[in-house]
N, C-alpha and C positions, 0 to 999 in steps of 0.2 A: 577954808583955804582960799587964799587971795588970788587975782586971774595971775600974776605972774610967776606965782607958785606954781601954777598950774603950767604955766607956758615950761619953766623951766624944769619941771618931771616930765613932762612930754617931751619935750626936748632932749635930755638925758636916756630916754628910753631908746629913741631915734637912734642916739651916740652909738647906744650898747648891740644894738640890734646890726646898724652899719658894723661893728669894729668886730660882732659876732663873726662876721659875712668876710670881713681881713677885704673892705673894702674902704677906701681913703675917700675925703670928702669930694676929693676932683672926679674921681669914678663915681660916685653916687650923683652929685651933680649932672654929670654929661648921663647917664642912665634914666634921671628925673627931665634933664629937658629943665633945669637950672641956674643960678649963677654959684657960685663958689660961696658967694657975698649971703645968698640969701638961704643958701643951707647953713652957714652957719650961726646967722640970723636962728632960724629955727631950733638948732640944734642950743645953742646958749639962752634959748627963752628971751632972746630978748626981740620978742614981735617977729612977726610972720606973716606972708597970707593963707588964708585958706587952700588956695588953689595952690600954692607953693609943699604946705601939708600933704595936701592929696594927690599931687605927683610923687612925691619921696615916699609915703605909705607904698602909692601902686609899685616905683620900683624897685623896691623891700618886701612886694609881695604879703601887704600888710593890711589889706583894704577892710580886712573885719575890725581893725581898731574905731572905723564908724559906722559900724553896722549896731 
């Protein structure tokens, strides 16, 4: 699998997990200590950072996805 396959199942998972939650990306944002711009970045696989990752995991309460 190619890395932007990758980026964009990740991505996709984040979505399902947020929209799980009946949280909108401006509340996850402001929860992560984010931009709007750069969860969705994340969220559409299209490039990310790391550190952007693993504030939206921690505030998804999701930190074993890198364990």
């Amino acid at each position: 699998m190619r890395s932007d396959d990758l980026e964009q199942k990740l991505g996709g998972r984040i979505r399902a997990v947020r929209t799980a939650r009946r949280l909108t990306q401006t509340e996850l944002a402001e929860l992560a200590n984010v931009s709007v711009g750069a969860l969705k970045h994340l969220e559409g696989g299209a490039g990310a950072t790391t550190t952007t990752l693993v504030k939206v995991l921690r505030a998804l309460g999701q930190e074993r996805w890198i364990d």
